[in-house]
LUMBAVEX-478967 format. One record per residue (C-alpha): x, y, z; residue in one letter. Coordinates in steps of 0.001 Angstrom, whole numbers, plus 500000, padded with zeros to 6 digits. Each point is the difference from the previous one (the first is absolute). Layout:
BEGIN
XYZa/...
END
This chain:
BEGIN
912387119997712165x/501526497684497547x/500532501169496616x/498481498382496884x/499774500635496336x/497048501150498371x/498099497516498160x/499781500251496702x/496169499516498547x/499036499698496327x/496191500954498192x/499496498661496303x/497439502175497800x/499551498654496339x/499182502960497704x/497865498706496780x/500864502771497362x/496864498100497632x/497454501432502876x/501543502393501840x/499418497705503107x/502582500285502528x/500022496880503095x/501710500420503171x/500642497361502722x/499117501757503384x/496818501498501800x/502222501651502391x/499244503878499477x/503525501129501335x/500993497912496952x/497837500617497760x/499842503941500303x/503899499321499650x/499968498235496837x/497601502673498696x/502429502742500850x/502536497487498648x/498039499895496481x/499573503689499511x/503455500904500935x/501446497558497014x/497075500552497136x/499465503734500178x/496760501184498958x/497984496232500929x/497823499289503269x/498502497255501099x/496691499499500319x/498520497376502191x/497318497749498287x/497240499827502810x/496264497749499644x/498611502593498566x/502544501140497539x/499898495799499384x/496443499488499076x/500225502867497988x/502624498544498118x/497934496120499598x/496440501086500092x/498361499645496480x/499218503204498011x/496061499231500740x/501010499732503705x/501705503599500528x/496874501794500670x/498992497516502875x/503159500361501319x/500336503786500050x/496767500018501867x/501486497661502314x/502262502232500995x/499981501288503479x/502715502228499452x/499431504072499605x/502832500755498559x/503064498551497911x/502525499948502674x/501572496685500183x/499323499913503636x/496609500473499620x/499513497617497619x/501377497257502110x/498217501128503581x/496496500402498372x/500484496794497490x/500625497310502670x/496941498573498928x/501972498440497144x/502821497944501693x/497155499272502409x/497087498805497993x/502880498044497766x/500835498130502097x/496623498877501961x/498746499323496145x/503145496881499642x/499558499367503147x/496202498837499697x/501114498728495938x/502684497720501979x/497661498615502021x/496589500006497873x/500440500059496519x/502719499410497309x/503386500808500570x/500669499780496321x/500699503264497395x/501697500877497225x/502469501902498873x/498790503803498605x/502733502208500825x/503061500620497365x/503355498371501075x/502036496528499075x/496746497452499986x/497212500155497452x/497195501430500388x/497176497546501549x/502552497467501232x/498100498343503133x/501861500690503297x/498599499922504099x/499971501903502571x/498987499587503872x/500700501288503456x/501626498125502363x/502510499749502652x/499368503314502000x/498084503110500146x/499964502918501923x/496637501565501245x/499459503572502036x/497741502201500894x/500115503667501264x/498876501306503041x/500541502942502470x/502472497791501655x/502004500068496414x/500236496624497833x/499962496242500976x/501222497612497762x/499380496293499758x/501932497772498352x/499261496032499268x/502717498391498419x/500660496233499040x/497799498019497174x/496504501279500481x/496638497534499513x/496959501715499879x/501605503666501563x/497053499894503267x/501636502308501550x/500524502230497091x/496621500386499529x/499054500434503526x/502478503155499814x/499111501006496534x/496564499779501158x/500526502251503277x/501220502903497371x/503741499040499631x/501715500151497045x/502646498199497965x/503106502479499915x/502783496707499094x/499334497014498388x/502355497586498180x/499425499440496632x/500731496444498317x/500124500260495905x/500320496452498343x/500522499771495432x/501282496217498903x/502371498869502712x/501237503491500868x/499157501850503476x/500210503145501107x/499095501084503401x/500048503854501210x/498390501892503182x/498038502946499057x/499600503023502294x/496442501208499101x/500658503764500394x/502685500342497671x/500052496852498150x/503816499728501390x/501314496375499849x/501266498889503272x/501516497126498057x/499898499188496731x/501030496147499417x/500471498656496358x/500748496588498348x/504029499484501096x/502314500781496647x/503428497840500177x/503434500272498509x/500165497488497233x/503851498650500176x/501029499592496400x/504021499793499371x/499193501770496698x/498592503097501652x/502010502676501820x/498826500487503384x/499019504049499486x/497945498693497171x/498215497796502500x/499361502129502422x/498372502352497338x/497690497809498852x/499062499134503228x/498974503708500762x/498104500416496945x/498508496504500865x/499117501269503336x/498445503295498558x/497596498297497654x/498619497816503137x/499636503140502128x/498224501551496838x/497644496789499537x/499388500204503695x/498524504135499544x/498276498818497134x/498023497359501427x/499282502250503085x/499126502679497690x/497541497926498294x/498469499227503626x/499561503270500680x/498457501161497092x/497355497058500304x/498922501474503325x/499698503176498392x/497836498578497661x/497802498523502823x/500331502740502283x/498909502810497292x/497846498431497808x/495862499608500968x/500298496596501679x/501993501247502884x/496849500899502046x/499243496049499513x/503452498722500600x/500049502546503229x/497125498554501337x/501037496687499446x/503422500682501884x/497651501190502901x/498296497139500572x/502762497860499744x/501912501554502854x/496466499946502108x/499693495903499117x/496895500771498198x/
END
């Protein structure tokens, strides 16, 4: 056998010290359980804690809105893992609810999270591009995926309608000329991919280039932060929808919709 170097292989994780928030680039648990032994070994005394659907609604649902969602919770305990098994109802019923919005109704919203834009600043968001559907059976889980610009989703429905569900979807978030485009993993709320408006080096003679390159970062930091803002805001207008009294409406009207009533 020939011998070869080992290949070196970099993570970023961007540590907000205003929220506490901590973001790491891989879904890779090898890595991940190694950055979180990583993280306790240098800040002695600090854990991580991962921010799961449940944890997230918590966080964005309204004051009025807590009790609906505590009795929405399947969980019977406060074990993380728990939380996340018995709550995939959330990442689930998220995204069937922009699913049917992309398709019949407005794709429009506004902005009613804290972050970089103001409050109530119009902004839209719609599915496209691919999704990923299973179901579970004794023979373990299928997955479908259809991929490519979708028209009306057919066969969506058709496999939302047999009982399948939406575990993957990507997400398309559009404010002024800026998009960002990310691929949401239902169970988690992981981002497979998280794609924001490009940031650039602006050449200027006058400016050294470490200078540059810092403003750049910070440049590239506020998008990333507009882009969780805007999806933030997204969220919590499902939560609205899905906890307040017209959900038993909106349900039904998602029903017949995927029957072609």
């Amino acid at each position: 056998l020939a011998k070869t170097l080992p290949v070196p292989a970099t993570w970023d994780a961007v540590w907000d010290t205003r929220t506490g928030l901590v973001t790491f680039t891989s879904l890779t648990p090898a890595i991940v359980e190694l950055f979180e032994t990583q993280f306790k070994k240098t800040y002695d005394g600090l854990r991580l804690v991962a921010i799961h659907p449940y944890s997230r609604a918590e966080q964005l649902a309204d004051e009025a809105l807590r009790p609906a969602l505590l009795s929405a919770n399947m969980a019977t305990s406060e074990a993380a893992v728990d939380l996340i098994k018995s709550n995939r109802w959330i990442g689930w019923d998220f995204l069937l609810w922009l699913l049917y919005k992309t398709l019949n109704d407005s794709s429009d919203y506004a902005v009613n999270r804290p972050g970089p834009g103001p409050e109530n600043e119009p902004f839209t968001a719609y599915l496209d591009n691919r999704l990923v559907l299973f179901s579970e059976n004794e023979n373990g889980i299928q997955k479908i995926t259809a991929a490519g610009p979708q028209d009306h989703f057919s066969e969506v429905r058709a496999a939302l309608s047999a009982g399948k569900r939406i575990m993957e979807a990507t997400i398309h978030l559009e404010k002024d000329e800026l998009l960002w485009k990310m691929t949401l993993k239902g169970e988690m709320f992981h981002f497979a991919s998280f794609k924001s408006p490009s940031v650039r080096i602006e050449r200027d003679n006058t400016v050294d280039e470490t200078s540059e390159r810092e403003s750049v970062f910070y440049e590239r930091m506020y998008v990333l932060e507009q882009g969780m803002q805007l999806f933030h805001s997204l969220f919590a207008a499902f939560l609205d929808n899905r906890l307040g009294a017209g959900w038993n409406d909106e349900q039904n009207r998602i029903d017949a919709w995927l029957k072609g009533e």
